[in-house]
N, C-alpha and C positions, 0 to 999 in steps of 0.2 A: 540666611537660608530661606526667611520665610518672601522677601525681595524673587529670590530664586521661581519658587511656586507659583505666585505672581504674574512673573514675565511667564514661564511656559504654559499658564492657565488663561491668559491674555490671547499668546500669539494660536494657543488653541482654538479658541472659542469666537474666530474672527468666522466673517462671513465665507470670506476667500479659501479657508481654510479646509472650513465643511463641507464648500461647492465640491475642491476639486476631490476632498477625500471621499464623498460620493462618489463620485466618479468613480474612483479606483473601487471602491465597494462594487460596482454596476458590473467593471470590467473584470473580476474577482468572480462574482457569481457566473459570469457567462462560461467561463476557464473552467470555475471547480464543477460544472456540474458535467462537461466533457471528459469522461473516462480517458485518465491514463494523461491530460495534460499536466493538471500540476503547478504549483507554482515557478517552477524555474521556467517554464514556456511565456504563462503569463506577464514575469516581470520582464523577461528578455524581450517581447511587443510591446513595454510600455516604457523601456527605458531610449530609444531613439528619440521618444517624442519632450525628453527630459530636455532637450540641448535651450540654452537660453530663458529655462522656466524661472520664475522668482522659487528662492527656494522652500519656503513654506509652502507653495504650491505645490511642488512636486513631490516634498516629506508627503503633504495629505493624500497624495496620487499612489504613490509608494507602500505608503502602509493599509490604505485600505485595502489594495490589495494582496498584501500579506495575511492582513487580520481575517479575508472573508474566506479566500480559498479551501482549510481544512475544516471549515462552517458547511460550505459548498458542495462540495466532493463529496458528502454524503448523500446528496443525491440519488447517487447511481449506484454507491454502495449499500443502502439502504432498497432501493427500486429493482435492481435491477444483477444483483450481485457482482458486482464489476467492482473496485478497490477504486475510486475515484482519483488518488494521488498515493505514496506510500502513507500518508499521516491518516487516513483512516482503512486500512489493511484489517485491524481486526476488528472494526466495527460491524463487515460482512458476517462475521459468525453467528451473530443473531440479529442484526438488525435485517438481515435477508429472509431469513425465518419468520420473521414477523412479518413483514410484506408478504410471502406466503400463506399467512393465517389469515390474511387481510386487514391486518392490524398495520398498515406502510403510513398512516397520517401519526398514528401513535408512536410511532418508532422515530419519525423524524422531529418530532415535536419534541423526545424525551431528547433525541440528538440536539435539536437546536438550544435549544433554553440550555444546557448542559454544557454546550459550547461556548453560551453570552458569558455564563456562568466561569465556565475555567477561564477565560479570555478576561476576565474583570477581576477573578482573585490573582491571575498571575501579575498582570499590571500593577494591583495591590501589593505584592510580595514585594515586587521589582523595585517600587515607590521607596519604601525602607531597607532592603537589599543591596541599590546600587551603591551606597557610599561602602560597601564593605566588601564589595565584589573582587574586585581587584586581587587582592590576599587569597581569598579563599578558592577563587580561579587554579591561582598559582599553582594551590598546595596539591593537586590535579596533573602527578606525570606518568606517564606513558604506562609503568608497574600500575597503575590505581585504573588508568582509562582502560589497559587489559583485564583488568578483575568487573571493569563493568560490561565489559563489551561480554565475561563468562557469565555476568549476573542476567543479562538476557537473556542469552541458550539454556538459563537454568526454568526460565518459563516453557521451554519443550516439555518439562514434568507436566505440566497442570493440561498442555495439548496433546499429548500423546497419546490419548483415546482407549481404547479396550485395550490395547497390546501395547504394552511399553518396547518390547524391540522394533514393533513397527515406529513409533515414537522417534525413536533413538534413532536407528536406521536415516528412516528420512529426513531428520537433522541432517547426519552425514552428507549426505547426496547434495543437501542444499548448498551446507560449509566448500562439497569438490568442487561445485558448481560456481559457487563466490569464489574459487582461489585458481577458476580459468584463467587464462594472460598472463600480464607479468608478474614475477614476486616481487612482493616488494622491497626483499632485503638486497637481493642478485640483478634481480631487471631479467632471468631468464625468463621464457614462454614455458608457460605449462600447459598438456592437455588442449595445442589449438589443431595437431596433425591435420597441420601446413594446410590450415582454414584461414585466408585471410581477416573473416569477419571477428573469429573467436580470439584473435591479440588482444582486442581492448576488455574481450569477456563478454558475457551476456549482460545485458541492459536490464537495469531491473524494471522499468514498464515493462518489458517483453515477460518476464517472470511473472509479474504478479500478475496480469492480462490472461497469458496462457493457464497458469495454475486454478483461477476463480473465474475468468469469465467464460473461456470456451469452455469448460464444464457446465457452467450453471444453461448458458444457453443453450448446448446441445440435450440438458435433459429437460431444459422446459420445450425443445422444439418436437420431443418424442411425444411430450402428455400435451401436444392439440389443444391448450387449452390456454388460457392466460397467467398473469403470476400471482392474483391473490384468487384463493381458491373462494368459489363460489362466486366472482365478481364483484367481493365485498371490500369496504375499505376500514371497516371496525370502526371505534370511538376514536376521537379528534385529537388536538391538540390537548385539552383539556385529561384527558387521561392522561398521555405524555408527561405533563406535568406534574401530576399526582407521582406518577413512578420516579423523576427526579427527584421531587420532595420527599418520597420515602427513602430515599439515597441519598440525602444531599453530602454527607459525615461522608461518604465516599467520594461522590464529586468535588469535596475539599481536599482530600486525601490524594486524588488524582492529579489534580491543581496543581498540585505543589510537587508534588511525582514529575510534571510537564517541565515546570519552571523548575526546576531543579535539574534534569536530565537535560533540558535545552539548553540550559549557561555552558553545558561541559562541550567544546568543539570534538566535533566528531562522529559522536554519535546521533543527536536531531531528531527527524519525525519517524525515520524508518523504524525504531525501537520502542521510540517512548509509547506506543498504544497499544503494543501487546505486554511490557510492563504494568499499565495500568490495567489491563484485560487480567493478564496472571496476576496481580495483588486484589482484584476484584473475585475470583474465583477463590483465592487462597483465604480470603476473610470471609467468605460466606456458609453458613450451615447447611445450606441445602443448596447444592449444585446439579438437582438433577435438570432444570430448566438449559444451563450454558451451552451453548452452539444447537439449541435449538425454538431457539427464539427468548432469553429473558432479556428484559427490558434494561437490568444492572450489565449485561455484558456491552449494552450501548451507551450508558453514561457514566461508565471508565473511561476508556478510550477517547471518547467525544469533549472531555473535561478535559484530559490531558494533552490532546494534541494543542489545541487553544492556547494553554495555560503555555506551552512549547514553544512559541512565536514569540510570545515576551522574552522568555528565559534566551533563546539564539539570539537576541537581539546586543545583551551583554557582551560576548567577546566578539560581536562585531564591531560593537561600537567599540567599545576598552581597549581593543588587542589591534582591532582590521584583524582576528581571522574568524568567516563566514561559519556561524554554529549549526549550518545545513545548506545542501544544495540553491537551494534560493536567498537565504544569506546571502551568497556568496554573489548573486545578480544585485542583491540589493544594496550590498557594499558599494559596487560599481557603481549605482547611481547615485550614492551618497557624495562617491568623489565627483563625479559630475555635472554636480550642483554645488561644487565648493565645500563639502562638509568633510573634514579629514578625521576619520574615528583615531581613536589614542588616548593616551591619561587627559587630553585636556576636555573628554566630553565628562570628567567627573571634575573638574577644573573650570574654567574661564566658561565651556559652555555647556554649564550642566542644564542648564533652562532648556538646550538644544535636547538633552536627554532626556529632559523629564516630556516633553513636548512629545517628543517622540512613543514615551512608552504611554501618558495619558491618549495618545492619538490613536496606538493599538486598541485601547480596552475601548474608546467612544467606536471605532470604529466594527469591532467585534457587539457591541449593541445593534450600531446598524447593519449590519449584516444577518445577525439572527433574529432580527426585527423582521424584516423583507422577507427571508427565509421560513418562518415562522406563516406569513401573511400566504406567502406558495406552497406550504406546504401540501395542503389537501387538495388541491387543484391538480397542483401536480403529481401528488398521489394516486389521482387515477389513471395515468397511467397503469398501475395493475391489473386495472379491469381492463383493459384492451386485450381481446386478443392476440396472444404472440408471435402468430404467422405472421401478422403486419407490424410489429415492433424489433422481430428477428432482421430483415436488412438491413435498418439503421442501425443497431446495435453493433452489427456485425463492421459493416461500413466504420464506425464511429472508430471500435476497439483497432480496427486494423490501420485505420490512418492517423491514429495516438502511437501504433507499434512502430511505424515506421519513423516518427520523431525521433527517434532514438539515436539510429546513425543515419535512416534516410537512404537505407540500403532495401532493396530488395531482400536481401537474407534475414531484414526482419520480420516479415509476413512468415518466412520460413520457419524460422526461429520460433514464432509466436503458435505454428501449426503444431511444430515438436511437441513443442512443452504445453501445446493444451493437449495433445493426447495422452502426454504423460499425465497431466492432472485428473483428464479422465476416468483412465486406469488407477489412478491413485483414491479418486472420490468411490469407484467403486468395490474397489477391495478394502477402502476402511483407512489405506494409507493419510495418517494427520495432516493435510497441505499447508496448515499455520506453519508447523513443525520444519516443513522444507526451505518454506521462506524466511521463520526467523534467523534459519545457517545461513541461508545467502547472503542475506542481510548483515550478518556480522561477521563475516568471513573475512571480508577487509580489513575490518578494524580490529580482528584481535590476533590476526597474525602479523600486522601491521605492529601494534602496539606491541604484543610478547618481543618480537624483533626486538624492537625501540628497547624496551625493559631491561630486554637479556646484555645489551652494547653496553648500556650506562651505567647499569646496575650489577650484572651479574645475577646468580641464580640469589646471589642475598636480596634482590627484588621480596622475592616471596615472605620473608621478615618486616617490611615496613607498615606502621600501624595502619596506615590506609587501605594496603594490601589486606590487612589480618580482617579490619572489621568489615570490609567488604564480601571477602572469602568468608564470615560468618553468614553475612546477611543471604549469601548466596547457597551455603547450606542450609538456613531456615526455609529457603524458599523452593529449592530442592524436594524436602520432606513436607511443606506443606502443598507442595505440588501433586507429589504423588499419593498424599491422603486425599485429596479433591480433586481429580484430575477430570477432567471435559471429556466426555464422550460423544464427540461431535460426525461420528461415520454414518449414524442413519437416523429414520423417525419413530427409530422402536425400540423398547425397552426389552423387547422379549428375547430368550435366547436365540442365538443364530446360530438354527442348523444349516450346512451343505452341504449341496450334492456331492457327489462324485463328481461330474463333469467340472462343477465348481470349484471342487480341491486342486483339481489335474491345472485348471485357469492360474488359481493364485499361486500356485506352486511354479509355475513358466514365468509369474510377475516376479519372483521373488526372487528366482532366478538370474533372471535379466539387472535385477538389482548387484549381486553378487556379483555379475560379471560388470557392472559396472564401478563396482570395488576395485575388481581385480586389477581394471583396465587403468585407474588411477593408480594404482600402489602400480604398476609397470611405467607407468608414465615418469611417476614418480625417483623410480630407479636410475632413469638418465641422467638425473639434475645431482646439482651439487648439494651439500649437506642442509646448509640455509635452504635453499630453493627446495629440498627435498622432504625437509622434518616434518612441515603444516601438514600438506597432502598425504603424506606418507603414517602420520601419525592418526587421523581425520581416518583412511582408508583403512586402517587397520580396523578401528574401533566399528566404521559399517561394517566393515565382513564379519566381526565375529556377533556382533549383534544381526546383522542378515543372516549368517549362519542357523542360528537360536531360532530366530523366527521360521527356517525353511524345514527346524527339526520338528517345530512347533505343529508347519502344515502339514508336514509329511508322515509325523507316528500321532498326532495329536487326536483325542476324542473329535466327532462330529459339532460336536456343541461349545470346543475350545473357545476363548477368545481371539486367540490370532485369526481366527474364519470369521470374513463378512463377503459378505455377494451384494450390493443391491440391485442387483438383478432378481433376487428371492425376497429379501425385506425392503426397498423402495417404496414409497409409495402410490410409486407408477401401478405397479404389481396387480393386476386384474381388473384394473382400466380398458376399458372397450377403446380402439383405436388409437394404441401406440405403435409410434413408427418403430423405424428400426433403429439399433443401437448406436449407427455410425452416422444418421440423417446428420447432422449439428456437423461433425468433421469433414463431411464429405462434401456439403457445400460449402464450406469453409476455403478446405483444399481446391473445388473448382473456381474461385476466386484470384488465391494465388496460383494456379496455373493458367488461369486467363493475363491475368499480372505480368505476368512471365512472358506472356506472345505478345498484348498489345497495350501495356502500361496499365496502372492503377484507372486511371480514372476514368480509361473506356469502359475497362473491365469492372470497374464498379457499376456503371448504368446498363452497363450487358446484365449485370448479376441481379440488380435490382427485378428489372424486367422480366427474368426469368424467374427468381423466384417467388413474386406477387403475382404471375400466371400459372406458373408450374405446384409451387409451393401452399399460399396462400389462396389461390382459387380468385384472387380477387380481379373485380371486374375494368375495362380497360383503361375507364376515367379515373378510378383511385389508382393504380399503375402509372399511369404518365405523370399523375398529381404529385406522385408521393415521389416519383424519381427524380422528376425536376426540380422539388424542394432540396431533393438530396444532394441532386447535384448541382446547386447554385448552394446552401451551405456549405457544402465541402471544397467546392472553390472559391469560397469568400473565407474562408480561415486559411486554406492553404496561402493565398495572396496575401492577407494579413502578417502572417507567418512568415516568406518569402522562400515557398516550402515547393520546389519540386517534384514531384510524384514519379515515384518509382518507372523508369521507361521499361518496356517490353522489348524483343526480340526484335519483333519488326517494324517499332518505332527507331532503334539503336541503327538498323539496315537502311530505313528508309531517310533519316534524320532530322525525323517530324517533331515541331517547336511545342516547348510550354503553353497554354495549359493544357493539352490536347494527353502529353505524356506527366 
């Protein structure tokens, strides 16, 4: 054994090694701090360049850029409220808050070190872990992967905000929304009325894009003003740090929350950080700080997605099958370097294993070393004014939207659902709430199927079952004892108007009828194909219901009433725009899209809104669009990424890059 440690501490620690896993480190950071790309983009551009490589060089290429991307992607999550990748989705609930307060060096600093941090205890887990993985993988079928896939929608307790039917509700909405396309028991379509685009579903970049970023930037582009308020950037890294080390008993806790939730395929980064985010709320005495900026709501998440990377790395290697979306690229290049995952990487090449998992944790050092080094630099970004940060951002999130399927209907798509998120951030609706159902929407109607075939309804008897479905009761009831109140920046009661009731009551509405609309869709299909959606839809209408009794006879000063249009803290600000600025140039984006391709119509857009918008003068205008637009044709070509054609590119049948 100890031979074993040796050789993969040996082939670690070579020169060749560390060059090229910098490298991937290098190419990792560039990936995670663009909104909405992700690991699976990143590793899919570095895996052509694998053909031929010696194979340690490519493991070191390979993993760095595994290990830095959900290091990275807090970036933007943190800066700019944009979800960088799904692995840091609820790190935005307060790490965005804080960049607001002007606290963004501190916020990133508690994220980084928190990250080296989970990234180094998971490797450590993994180290004495792997020899026993195998068995306890197993003991993991489909009744057990269902009860976790409920143990995550049991975290809507702790998000669900002043109004538990709003809570509940938007679950739902999110669950219909994950169970667009096909079933997976029938292969029937659900809910795509004969939309080409909606067979495959909605993309969850297009989701998590729409729901946090065109909210966040349409109401920084109303308050004229930058994102940390007063152009400040608060205390350093050094603070950061302090707020880790008063958390660390958590950021262990989370650790092992990562590596634990990563080894199980299936589930991966989309969950494991609002788990860590609800076990971090649910241990805490005073939760009046969460979702509006505490420092613990950033080093859950940021310890656990880390610590996640190690743990998926398990039943790729053990099984070949991919324990997340980028797994599954990295699998690929493991065969293409010769490396076949199976029992023999706990066998003949376990040194290949251990190589690999010591390569994540050295590699997650350099990462949040670098990251660390950027952080305050790049920090300031908050002090810039956001009339000049608004068309890159916008540019950015919109050409990460169209990665998706690469369709035109994803800009569309991405406009939808951010004015739903709009309308939801203003009336109070939880937007975690929406996204943890999409999120598991696959997997546990996927997995109840699988349970109910194998098992029978005696699934629900098996011990895995029983103490899962406890853990998922405690969490439950510790959720709705501490639950986040993440709808606005005020403690105080929220009164509304009249005009304002008459608002949420038409929201609420629209909700209902989009119950309805499911439980009808639902009625076509066959019983399998029918049960999820049909079951899901019930449960929103009668908790929509609740809520619309709520708005409708309920005191002025209810809970289910928020407006932030009354409590915002826009609210008596000299020079805010209007309430649709952010969507409306949004919208003349894709509909320039629409006539003459993406990437005219992005430097059309540019131009107009740093003269029209921003005021700015002609030499920062041509400056900042040229930048814009030689970046975004140097990732697109990287990429081999076509741009959405227009009408009268499709007419005229004018070449790449042009469309």
């Amino acid at each position: 054994m100890m031979d074993t440690l040796l050789s993969a501490l040996a082939a670690l620690l070579t020169l060749q090694h560390l060059a090229y896993m910098l490298l991937g480190v290098s190419l990792g950071l560039v990936i995670g701090i663009i909104p909405g790309l992700g690991g699976i983009a990143g590793l899919s551009l570095l895996v052509p360049f694998l053909y031929g490589m010696d194979p340690i060089s490519a493991l070191g290429m390979l993993i760095g850029l595994v290990a830095v991307i959900p290091t990275s992607d807090t970036f933007s999550s943190v800066l700019m409220g944009i979800p960088g990748s799904s692995a840091s989705q609820a790190t935005v609930l307060d790490g965005f808050p804080m960049a607001k307060q002007g606290q963004a060096a501190r916020a990133l600093s508690a994220a980084f070190i928190s990250s080296l941090f989970g990234g180094v205890v998971g490797a450590v887990i993994l180290t004495g872990f792997v020899l026993i993985a195998r068995p306890l993988i197993l003991l993991f079928g489909s009744a057990e992967l269902f009860m976790l896939a409920l143990f995550g929608l049991s975290m809507v307790a702790v998000l669900a905000g002043r109004s538990l039917p709003k809570g509940l509700a938007a679950c739902a909405v999110g669950l219909l929304i994950g169970s667009i396309g096909g079933a997976p028991a029938t292969g029937e379509f659900r809910m795509i009325f004969n939309t080409e685009y909606l067979y495959d579903g909605i993309p969850l970049v297009i989701i998590g894009l729409g729901l946090f970023a065109i909210p966040e930037i349409s109401d920084l582009l109303r308050k004229n003003s930058s994102i940390a308020e007063g152009n400040t950037l608060g205390s350093g890294w050094a603070m950061g740090f302090r707020d880790w080390w008063r958390n660390i008993f958590l950021s262990i806790r989370c650790s092992g929350f990562g590596c634990m939730i990563g080894a199980i395929p299936g589930l991966g980064g989309s969950v494991v950080d609002w788990i860590a985010y609800g076990h971090a709320v649910q241990t805490a005495k005073d939760t009046s700080q969460f979702g509006k900026g505490d420092p613990r709501g950033v080093v859950a998440p940021e310890s656990a997605n880390n610590a996640m990377q190690g743990g998926a790395l398990l039943p790729t290697m053990l099984f070949g099958i991919p324990g997340s979306g980028s797994m599954a690229v990295f699998l690929g290049g493991m065969v293409l370097i010769g490396i076949e995952p199976g029992p023999s990487m706990v066998g003949p090449d376990l040194n290949i294993t251990y190589s690999i998992i010591w390569s994540l944790a050295l590699a997650n050092i350099m990462g949040a070393g670098i990251c660390l080094a950027l952080a305050r630099p790049i920090s300031r970004l908050t002090a810039i004014p956001f009339q000049l940060l608004a068309p890159c951002m916008i540019a950015l999130i919109c050409f990460a939207a169209f990665q998706a399927t690469r369709d035109l209907a994803d800009l569309v798509a991405l406009l939808a659902i951010g004015l739903i998120g709009i309308l939801m951030k203003r009336f109070g609706w939880p937007r975690p709430a929406l996204l943890i159902g999409y999120v598991l929407a696959p997997q546990a109607e996927t997995f109840f199927y699988q349970a109910l075939q194998f098992n029978g309804w005696e699934f629900l008897i098996r011990p895995g079952v029983l103490i899962i479905g406890a853990l998922t009761l405690a969490s439950i009831y510790f959720g709705l004892k501490n639950r986040v109140d993440d709808t606005g920046p005020t403690d105080e009661t929220v009164v509304t108007s009249r005009a304002s009731r008459g608002i949420q009551i038409v929201f609420a509405v629209a909700m209902l009828a989009f119950f309805s609309m499911a439980l009808w869709d639902a009625s076509q299909h066959s019983m399998l194909g029918s049960v999820f959606p049909m079951g899901v839809g019930i449960v929103g209408a009668v908790y929509g219901t609740i809520l619309l009794v709520h708005l409708w006879r309920g005191h002025d000063d209810h809970p289910a009433f928020f407006d932030y249009e009354i409590v915002g803290d826009h609210v008596g600000n000299a020079g805010n725009s209007w309430f649709w600025t952010g969507p409306a140039w949004i919208a003349g984006l894709v509909v320039m899209t629409a006539l003459v391709g993406f990437y005219i119509a992005m430097i059309v857009f540019f131009v107009a809104f740093l003269q029209v918008r921003a005021k700015a003068s002609w030499s920062t205008t041509i400056l900042m669009t040229a930048c814009a637009a030689a970046f975004i044709l140097g990732l697109a070509y990287m990429l081999s990424l076509n741009f959405p054609s227009g009408w009268l590119q499709s007419a005229y049948d004018l070449p790449w890059p042009i469309r």
